[in-house]
C-alpha positions as a Markdown table, in Angstrom:
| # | Residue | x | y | z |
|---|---|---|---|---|
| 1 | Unk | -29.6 | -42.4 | -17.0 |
| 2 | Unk | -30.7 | -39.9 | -14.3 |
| 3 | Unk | -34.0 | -39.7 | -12.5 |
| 4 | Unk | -37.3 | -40.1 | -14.5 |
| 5 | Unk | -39.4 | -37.1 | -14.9 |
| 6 | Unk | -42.9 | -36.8 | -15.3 |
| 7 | Unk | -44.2 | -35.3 | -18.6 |
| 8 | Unk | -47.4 | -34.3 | -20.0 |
| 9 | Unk | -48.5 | -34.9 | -23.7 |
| 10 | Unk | -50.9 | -34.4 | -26.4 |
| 11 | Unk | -51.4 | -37.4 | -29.2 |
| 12 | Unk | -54.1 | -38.7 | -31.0 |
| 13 | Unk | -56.3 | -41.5 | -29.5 |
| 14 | Unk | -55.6 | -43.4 | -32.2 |
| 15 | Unk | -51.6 | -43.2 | -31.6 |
| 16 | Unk | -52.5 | -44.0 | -27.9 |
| 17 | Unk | -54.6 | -47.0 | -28.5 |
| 18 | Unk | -52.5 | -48.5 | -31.1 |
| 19 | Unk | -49.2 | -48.0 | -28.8 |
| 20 | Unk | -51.1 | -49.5 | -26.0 |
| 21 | Unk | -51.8 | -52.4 | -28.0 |
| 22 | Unk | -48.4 | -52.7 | -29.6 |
| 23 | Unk | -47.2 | -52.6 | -26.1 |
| 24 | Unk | -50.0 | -55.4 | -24.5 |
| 25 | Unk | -48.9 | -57.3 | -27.3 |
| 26 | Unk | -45.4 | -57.4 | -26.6 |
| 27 | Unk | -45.7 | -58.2 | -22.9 |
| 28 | Unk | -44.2 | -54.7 | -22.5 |
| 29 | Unk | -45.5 | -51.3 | -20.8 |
| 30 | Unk | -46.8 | -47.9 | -23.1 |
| 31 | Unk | -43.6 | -46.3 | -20.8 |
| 32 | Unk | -41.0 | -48.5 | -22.5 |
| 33 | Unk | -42.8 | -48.1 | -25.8 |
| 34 | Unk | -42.7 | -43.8 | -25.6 |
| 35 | Unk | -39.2 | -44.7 | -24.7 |
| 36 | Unk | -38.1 | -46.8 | -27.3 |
| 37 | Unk | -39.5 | -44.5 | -29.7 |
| 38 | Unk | -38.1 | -41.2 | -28.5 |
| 39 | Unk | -34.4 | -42.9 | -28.1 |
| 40 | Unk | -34.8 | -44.0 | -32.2 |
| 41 | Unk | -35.7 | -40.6 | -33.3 |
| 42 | Unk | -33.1 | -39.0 | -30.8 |
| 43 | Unk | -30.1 | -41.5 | -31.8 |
| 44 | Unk | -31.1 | -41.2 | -36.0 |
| 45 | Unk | -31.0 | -37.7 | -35.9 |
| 46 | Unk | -27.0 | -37.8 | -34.4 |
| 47 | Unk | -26.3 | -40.4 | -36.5 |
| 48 | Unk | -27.4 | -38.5 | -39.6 |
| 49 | Unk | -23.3 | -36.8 | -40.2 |
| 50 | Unk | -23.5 | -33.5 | -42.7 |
| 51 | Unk | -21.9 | -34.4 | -46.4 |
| 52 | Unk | -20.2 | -32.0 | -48.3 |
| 53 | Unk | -21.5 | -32.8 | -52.1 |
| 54 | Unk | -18.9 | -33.5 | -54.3 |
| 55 | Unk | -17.6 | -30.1 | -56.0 |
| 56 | Unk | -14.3 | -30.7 | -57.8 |
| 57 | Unk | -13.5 | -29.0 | -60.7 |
| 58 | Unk | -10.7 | -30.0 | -63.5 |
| 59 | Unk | -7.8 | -28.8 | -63.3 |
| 60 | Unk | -3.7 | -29.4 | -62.3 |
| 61 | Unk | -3.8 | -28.6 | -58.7 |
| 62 | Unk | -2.8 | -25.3 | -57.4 |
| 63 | Unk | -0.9 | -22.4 | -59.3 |
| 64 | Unk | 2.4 | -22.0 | -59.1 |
| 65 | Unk | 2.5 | -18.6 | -57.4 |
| 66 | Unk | 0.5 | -20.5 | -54.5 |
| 67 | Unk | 1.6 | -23.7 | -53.9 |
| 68 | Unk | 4.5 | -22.8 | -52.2 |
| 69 | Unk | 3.4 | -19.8 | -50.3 |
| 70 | Unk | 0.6 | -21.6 | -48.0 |
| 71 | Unk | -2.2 | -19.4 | -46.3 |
| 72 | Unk | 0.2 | -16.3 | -45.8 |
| 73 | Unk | 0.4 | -15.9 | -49.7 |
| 74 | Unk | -3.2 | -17.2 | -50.4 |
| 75 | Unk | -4.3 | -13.9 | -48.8 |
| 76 | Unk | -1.9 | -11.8 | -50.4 |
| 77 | Unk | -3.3 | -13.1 | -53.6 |
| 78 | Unk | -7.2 | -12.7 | -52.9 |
| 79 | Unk | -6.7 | -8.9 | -51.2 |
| 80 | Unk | -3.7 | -8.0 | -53.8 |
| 81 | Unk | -5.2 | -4.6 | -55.3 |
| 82 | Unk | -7.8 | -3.9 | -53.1 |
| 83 | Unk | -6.0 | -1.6 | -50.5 |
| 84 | Unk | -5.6 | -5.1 | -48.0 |
């Protein structure tokens, strides 16, 4: 996990005492609980994966003129009549 560093931070005496408490209560030291707490945050913001929203629209599938012609002809298409 590589070599603990020494870190200075600002929080509320209230966070502080009620961390050192939850900690005292679980038999446990206000290191492991800054730990435990950073790892959560760090390990639910990775786990939180992008979604692309659903945006179908009706339709049967592509046009003729395309389907056949793969990316090559795609561009054609979109730069046909503007000098591309």
């Amino acid at each position: 996990m590589g070599t603990p560093m020494k870190t200075t931070v600002e929080i509320s005496d209230a966070l502080l005492e009620a961390a050192k408490r939850h900690a005292a209560e679980r038999g446990t030291t206000l290191r492991a609980i800054l730990e435990e707490g950073l790892r959560s945050v760090v390990e639910s913001a990775r786990e939180e994966a992008f979604t692309l929203r659903e945006a179908s629209v009706g339709g049967q599938g592509l046009h003729p003129d395309v389907e056949e012609g793969g990316w090559a002809r795609l561009a054609e298409l979109v730069y046909e009549g503007r000098g591309g």
